[in-house]
C-alpha positions as semicolon CSV with decimal commas, in nm:
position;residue;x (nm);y (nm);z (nm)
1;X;-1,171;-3,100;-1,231
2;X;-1,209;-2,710;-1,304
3;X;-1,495;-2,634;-1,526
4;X;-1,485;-2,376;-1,712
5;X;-1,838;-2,104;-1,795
6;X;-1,889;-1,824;-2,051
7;X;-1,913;-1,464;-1,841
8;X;-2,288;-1,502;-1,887
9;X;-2,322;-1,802;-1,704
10;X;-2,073;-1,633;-1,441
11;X;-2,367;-1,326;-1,443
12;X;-2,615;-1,594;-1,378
13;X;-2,458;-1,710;-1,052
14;X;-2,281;-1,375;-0,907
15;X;-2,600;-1,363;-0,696
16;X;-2,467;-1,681;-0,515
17;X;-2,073;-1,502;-0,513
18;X;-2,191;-1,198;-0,377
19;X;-2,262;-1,358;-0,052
20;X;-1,921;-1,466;0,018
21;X;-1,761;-1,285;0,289
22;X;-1,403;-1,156;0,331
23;X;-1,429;-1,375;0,616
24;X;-1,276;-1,143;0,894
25;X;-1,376;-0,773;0,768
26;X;-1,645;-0,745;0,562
27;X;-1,886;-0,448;0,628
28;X;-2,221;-0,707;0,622
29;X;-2,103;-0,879;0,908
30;X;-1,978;-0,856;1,240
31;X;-1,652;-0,910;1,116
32;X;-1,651;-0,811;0,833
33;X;-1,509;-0,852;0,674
34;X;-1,498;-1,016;0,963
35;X;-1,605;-1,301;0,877
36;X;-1,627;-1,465;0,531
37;X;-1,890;-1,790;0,167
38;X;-2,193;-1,828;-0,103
39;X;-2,474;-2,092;-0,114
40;X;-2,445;-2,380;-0,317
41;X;-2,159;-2,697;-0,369
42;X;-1,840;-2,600;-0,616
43;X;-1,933;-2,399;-0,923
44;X;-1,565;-2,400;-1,064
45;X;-1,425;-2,106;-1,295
46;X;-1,645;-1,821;-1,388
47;X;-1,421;-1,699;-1,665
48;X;-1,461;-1,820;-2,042
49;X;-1,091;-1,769;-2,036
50;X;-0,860;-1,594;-1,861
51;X;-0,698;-1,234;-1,958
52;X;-0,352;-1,180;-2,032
53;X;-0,297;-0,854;-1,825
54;X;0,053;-0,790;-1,961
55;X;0,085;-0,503;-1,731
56;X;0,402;-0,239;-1,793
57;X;0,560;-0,167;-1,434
58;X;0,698;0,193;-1,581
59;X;0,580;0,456;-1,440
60;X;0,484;0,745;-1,661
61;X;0,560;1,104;-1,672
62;X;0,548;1,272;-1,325
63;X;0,310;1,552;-1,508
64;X;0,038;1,267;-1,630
65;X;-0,303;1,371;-1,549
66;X;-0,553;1,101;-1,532
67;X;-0,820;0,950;-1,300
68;X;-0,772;0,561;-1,131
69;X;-1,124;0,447;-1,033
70;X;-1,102;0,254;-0,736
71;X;-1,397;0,013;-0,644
72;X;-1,456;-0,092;-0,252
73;X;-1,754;-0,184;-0,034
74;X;-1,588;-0,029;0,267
75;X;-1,739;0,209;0,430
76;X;-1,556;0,627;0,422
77;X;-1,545;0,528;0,783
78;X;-1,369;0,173;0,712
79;X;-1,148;0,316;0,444
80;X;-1,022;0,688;0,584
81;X;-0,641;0,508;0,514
82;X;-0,683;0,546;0,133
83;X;-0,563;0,919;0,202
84;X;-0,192;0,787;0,286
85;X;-0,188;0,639;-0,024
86;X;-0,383;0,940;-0,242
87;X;-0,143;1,194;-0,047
88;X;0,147;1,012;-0,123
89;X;0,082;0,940;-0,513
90;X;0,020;1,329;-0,489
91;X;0,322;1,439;-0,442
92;X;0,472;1,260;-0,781
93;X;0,169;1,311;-0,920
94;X;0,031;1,629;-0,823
95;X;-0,218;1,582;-1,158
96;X;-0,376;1,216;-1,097
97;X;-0,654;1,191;-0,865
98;X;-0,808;0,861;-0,703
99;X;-1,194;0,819;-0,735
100;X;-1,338;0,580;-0,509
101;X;-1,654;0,407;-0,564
102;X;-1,848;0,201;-0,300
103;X;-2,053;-0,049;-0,430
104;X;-2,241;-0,264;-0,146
105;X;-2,044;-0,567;0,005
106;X;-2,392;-0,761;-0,187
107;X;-2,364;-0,631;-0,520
108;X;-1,990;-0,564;-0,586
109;X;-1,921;-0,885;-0,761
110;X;-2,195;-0,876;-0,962
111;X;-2,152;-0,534;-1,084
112;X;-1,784;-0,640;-1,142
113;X;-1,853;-0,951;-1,383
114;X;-2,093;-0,725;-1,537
115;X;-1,827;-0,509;-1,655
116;X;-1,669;-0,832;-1,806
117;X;-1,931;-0,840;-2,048
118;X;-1,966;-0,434;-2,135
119;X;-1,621;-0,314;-2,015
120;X;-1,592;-0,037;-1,843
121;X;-1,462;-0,167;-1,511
122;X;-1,266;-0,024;-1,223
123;X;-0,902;0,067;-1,249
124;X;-0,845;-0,166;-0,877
125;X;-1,049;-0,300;-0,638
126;X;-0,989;-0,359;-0,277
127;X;-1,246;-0,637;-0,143
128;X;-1,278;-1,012;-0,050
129;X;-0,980;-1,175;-0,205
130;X;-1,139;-1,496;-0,139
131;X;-1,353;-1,364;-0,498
132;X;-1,019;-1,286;-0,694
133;X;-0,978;-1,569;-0,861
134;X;-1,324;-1,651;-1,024
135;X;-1,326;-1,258;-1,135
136;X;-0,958;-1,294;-1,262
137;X;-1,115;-1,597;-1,472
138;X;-1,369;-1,389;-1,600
139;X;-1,160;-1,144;-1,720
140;X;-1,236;-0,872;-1,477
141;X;-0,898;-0,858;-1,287
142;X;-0,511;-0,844;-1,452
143;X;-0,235;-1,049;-1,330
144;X;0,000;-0,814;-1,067
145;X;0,291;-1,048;-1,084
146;X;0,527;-0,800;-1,305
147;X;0,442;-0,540;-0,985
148;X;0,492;-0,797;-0,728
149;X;0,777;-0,976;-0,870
150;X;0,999;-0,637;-0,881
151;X;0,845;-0,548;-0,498
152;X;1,162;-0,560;-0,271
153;X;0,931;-0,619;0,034
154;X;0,757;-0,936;-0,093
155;X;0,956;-1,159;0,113
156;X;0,840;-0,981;0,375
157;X;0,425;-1,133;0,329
158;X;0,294;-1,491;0,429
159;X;0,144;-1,699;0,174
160;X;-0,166;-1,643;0,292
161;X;-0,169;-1,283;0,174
162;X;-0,075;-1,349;-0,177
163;X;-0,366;-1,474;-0,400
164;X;-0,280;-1,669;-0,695
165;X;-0,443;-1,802;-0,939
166;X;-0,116;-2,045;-1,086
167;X;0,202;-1,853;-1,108
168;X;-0,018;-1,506;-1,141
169;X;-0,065;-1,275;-0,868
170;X;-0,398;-1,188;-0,858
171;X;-0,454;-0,996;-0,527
172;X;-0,245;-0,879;-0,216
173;X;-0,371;-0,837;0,131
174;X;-0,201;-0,556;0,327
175;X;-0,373;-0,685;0,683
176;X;-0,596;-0,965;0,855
177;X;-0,862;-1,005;1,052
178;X;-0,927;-1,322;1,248
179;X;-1,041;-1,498;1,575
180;X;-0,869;-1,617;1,866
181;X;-1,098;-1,695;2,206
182;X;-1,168;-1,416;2,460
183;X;-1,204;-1,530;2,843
184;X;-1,384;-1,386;3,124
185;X;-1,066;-1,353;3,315
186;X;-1,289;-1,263;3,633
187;X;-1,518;-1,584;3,597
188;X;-1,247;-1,812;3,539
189;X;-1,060;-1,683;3,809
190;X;-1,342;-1,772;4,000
191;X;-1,275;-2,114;3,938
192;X;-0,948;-2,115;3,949
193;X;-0,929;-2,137;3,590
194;X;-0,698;-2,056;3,334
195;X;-0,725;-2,001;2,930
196;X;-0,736;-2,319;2,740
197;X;-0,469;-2,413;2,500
198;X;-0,639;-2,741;2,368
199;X;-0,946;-2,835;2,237
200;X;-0,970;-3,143;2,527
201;X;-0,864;-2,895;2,787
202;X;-1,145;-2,654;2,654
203;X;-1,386;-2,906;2,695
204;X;-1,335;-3,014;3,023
205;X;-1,305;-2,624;3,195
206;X;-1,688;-2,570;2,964
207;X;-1,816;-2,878;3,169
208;X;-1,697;-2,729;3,523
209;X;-1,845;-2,337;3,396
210;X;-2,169;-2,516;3,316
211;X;-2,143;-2,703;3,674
212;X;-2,090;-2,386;3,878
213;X;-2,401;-2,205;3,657
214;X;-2,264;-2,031;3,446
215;X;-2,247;-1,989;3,048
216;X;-1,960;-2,154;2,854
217;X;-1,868;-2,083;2,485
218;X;-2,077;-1,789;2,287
219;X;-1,994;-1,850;1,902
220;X;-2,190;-1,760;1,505
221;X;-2,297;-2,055;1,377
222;X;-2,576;-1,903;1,147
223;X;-2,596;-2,023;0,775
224;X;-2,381;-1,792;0,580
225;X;-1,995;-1,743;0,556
226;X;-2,008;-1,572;0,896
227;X;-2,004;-1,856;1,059
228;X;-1,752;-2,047;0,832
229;X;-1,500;-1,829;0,928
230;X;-1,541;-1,961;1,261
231;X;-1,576;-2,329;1,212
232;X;-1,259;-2,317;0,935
233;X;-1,054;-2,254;1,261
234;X;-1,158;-2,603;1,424
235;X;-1,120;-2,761;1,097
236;X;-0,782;-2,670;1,065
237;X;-0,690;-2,749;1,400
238;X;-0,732;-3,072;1,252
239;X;-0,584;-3,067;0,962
240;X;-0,872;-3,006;0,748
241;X;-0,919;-2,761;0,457
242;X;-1,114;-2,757;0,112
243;X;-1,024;-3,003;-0,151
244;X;-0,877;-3,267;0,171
245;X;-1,171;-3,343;0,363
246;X;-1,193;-3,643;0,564
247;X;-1,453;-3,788;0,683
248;X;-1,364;-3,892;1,032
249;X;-1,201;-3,563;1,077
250;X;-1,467;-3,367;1,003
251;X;-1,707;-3,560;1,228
252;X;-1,501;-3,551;1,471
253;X;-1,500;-3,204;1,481
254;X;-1,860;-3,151;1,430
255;X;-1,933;-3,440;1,678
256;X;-1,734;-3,195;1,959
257;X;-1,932;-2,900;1,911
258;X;-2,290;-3,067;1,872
259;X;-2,192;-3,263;2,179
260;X;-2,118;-2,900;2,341
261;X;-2,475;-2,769;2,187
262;X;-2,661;-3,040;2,346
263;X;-2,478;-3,042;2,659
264;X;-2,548;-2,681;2,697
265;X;-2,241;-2,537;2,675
266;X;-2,267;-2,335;2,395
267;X;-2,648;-2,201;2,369
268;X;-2,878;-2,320;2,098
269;X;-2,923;-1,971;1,986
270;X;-2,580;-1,962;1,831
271;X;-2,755;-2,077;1,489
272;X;-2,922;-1,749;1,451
273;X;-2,592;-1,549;1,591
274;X;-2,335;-1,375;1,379
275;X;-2,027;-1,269;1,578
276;X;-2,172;-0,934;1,716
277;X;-2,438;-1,168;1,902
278;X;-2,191;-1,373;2,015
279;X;-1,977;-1,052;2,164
280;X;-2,262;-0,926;2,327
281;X;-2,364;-1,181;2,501
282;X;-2,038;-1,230;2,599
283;X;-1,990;-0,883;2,702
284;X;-2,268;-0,916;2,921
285;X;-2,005;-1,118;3,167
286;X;-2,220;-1,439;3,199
287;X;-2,019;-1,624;2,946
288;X;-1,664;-1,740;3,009
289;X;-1,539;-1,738;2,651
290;X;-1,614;-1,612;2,273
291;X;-1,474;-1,683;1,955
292;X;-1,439;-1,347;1,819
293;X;-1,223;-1,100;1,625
294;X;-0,956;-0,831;1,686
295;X;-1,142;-0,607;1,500
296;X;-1,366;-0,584;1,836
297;X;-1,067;-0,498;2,073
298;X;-1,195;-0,134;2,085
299;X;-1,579;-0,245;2,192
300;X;-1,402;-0,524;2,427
301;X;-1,214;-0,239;2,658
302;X;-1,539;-0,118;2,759
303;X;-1,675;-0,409;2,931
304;X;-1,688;-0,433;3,308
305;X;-1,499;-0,689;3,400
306;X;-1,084;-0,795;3,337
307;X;-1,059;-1,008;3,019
308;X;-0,797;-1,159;2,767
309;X;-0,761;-1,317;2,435
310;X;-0,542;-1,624;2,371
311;X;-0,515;-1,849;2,046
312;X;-0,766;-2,082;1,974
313;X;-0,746;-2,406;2,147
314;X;-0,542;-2,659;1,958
315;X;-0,614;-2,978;1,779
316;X;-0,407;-3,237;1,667
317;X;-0,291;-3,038;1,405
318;X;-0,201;-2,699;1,603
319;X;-0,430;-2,379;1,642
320;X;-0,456;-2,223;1,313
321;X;-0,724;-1,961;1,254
322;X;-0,856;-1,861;0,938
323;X;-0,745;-1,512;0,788
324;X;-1,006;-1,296;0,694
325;X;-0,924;-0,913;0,545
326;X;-0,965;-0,679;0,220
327;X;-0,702;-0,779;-0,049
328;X;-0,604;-0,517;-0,329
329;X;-0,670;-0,608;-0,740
330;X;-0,608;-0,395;-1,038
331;X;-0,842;-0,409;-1,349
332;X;-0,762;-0,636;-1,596
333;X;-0,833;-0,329;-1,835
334;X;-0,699;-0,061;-1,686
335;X;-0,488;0,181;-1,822
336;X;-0,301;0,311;-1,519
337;X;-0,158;-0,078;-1,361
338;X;0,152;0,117;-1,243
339;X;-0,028;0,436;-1,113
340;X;-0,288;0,153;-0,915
341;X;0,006;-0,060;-0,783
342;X;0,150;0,283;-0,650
343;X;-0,174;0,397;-0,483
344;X;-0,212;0,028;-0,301
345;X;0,165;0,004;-0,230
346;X;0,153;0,309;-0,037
347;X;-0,189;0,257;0,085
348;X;-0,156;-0,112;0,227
349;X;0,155;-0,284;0,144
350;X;0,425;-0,048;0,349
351;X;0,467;-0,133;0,698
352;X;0,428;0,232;0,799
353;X;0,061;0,211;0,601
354;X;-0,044;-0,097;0,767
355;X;0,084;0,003;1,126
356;X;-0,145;0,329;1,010
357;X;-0,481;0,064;0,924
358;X;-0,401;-0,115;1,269
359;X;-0,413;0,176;1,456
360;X;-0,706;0,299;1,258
361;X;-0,931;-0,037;1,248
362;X;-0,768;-0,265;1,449
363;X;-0,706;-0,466;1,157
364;X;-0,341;-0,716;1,207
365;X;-0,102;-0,609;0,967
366;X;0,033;-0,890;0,778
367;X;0,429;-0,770;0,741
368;X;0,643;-0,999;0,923
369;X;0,856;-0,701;0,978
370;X;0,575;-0,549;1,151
371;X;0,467;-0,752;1,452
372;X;0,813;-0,621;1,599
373;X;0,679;-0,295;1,601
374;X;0,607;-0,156;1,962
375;X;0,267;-0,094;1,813
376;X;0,240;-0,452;1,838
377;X;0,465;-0,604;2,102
378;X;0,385;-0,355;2,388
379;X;0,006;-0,477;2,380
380;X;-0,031;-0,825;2,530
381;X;-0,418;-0,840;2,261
382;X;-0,231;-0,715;1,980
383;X;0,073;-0,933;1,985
384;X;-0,155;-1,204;2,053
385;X;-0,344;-1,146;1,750
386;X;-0,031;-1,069;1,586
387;X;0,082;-1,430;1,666
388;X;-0,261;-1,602;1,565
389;X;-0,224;-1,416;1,237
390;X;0,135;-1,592;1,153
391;X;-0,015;-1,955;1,259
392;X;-0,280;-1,886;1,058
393;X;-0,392;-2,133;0,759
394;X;-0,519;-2,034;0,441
395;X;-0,810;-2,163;0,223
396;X;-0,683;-2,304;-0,094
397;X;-0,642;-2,081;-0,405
398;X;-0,948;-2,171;-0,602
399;X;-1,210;-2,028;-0,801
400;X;-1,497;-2,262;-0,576
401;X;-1,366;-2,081;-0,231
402;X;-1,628;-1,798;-0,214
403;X;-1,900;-2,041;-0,300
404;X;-1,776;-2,292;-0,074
405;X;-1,732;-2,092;0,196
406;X;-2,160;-2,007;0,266
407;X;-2,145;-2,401;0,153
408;X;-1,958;-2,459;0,483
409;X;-2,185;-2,231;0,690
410;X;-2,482;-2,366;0,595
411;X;-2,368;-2,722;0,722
412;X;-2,215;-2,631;0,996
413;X;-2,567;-2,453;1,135
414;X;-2,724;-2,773;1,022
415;X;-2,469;-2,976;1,271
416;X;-2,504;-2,685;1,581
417;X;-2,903;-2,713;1,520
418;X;-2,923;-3,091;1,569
419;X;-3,105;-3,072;1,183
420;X;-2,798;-3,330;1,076
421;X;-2,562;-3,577;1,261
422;X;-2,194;-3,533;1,271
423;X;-2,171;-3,776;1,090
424;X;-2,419;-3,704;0,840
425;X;-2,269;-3,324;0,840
426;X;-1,912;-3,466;0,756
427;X;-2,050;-3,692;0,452
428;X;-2,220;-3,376;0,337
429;X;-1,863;-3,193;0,354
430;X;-1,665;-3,403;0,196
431;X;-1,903;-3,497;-0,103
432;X;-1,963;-3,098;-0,195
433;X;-1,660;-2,953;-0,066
434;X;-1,340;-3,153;-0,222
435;X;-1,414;-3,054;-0,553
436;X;-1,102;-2,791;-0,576
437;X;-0,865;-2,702;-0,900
């Protein structure tokens, strides 16, 4: 059931939204936007109804002047790609300019339902899409689907990319980030090891590392959507995802893992690590294998020893990680929809722009049309990732998912920490985290 909350109710919880990570990039966390969640069980819709953007796809007169305000929380040194699309909307243009705003990855969503209330809000916003829905609810973002339905290149994104809220199009990511598992290639050579493909296979290669002294599996598993970002990708590997939690499943899962804490494969201090912990300790070559993000590739060529990446070891339903990234929005209110929807085509949605972001960040473009790129398929890591992103599964479409997401971390550190069973872990998941539409 989908309950519905005037916008100052939806003020009155933001504090818990603002947490939730764009799971795989977001500037608060290793990954992050790496990795991705808020505190608390389901809150449902934040909107007392949502807007009717009615957005006109006409352009206007090439000799319009006007300003589209652009809210982010990346960084001028996450976001230097925005020029392709401001230097491209200049030349039709030459009289509209882009403003960008960065609000902190902690405040931006509350500062954006606050606009709900008093107006005034951005013309777009590029952030954690994983938010879009609740603020499209509240009447803070418009409905792109006019845009999108007349883009000839729509085909060309996974489902995962394309937020909706119903038959509305509420925000478009132009790349991913997300986890596969790094291996000491040295240290398992060693042994004569090779990369897992299997979670069974996984666990039998941690119990020979542990045997020959070394360390097995560094991975987050502190309380926040950091770490949900990570567990999300053993979930799915079997089958699980919000709203279709089972409860043998699920312990199944978290019975693995714990049985991996307390057997000492993966350290106990993984409850207070986020994924740059994890990296460095990898990095340190003591540890055989790290779940971790392609958004560290660059910090992962400096190591000293030979390493490689390979999907995450599969389940009974597959390998399937969870895809994290910045997805673009236009106001509800805005003025400009077409000018926006020009500045983010150009910016994110091309394949030229997002071979430009991967080359830039590191960050997986999304375009099937792009993983043939030699960009891509020359680098044995970037096709990799490139792979892992079209396996990947997405979180549902829901208002709940940035709440549930810190919902998710916070059990799963309970379950690495010994605080909860498995079983009592799984019970906990599927009473506050099926709750979804």
């Amino acid at each position: 059931m989908r309950f519905t909350r005037t916008v100052a109710t939806a003020l009155a919880v933001a504090g818990a939204l603002s947490l939730a990570a764009c799971s795989g990039g977001s500037p608060t966390t290793s990954a992050s936007a790496g990795p991705s969640g808020s505190s608390g069980a389901n809150t449902g819709s934040l909107g007392a109804g949502t807007a009717s953007s009615g957005f006109s796809t006409a352009l206007p007169p090439s000799d319009t002047s006007a300003t589209i305000n652009i809210w982010t929380y990346l960084t001028p040194e996450q976001s230097g790609w925005f020029k392709t699309g401001e230097d491209l909307l200049a030349k039709e243009f030459p009289n509209v300019k882009v403003n960008v705003t960065y609000v902190p990855y902690d405040q931006i969503t509350a500062k954006l339902l606050g606009t709900a209330a008093s107006g005034g809000g951005p013309d777009g916003v590029i952030f954690d899409p994983t938010q879009a829905i609740a603020l499209e609810q509240a009447g803070v973002l418009g409905d792109m689907s006019p845009f999108w339905n007349e883009f000839s290149d729509a085909s060309q994104f996974p489902d995962f990319a394309v937020w909706k809220d119903g038959d509305k199009v509420i925000s478009v990511q132009g790349y991913a980030n997300t986890t596969g598992l790094f291996y000491n290639k040295d240290l398992l050579d060693s042994l004569g090891l090779q990369p897992p493909t299997t979670v069974s296979q996984l666990g039998d290669d941690l119990k020979q590392i542990h045997a020959a002294g070394k360390q097995g599996l560094a991975i987050s598993a502190v309380p926040t959507s950091e770490s949900e970002f990570q567990i999300m990708t053993w979930m799915f590997g079997e089958g699980q995802n919000y709203g279709s939690f089972t409860q043998d499943k699920v312990a199944s899962v978290f019975s693995t893992l714990q049985g991996w804490v307390n057997a000492g494969y993966i350290p106990k201090d993984a409850v207070g690590w986020g994924a740059t912990d994890a990296l460095t300790a990898f990095s340190n070559g003591q540890y055989a294998f790290t779940q971790n993000g392609n958004w560290n590739i660059a910090l992962m060529k400096k190591v000293p020893f030979n390493w490689g990446v390979v999907a995450m070891p599969a389940g009974s339903a597959g390998s399937h990680s969870v895809p994290g990234g910045e997805g673009a929005c236009i106001g509800a209110k805005t003025k400009n929809a077409a000018l926006v929807w020009e500045f983010f085509k150009d910016s994110m949605l091309t394949k030229a722009s997002q071979i430009g972001i991967l080359n830039e960040l590191g960050s997986i473009p999304v375009r099937k049309d792009a993983a043939s790129d030699p960009a891509i398929s020359s680098d044995p890591v970037l096709s990799t990732f490139a792979n892992i992103v079209a396996n990947s599964m997405a979180r549902p479409n829901d208002p709940n998912t940035g709440t549930d997401e810190v919902t998710m971390g916070k059990i799963w550190n309970s379950v690495a920490g010994g605080v909860v069973t498995p079983d009592q872990g799984a019970q906990q998941v599927v009473s506050q985290l099926n709750n979804v539409g």
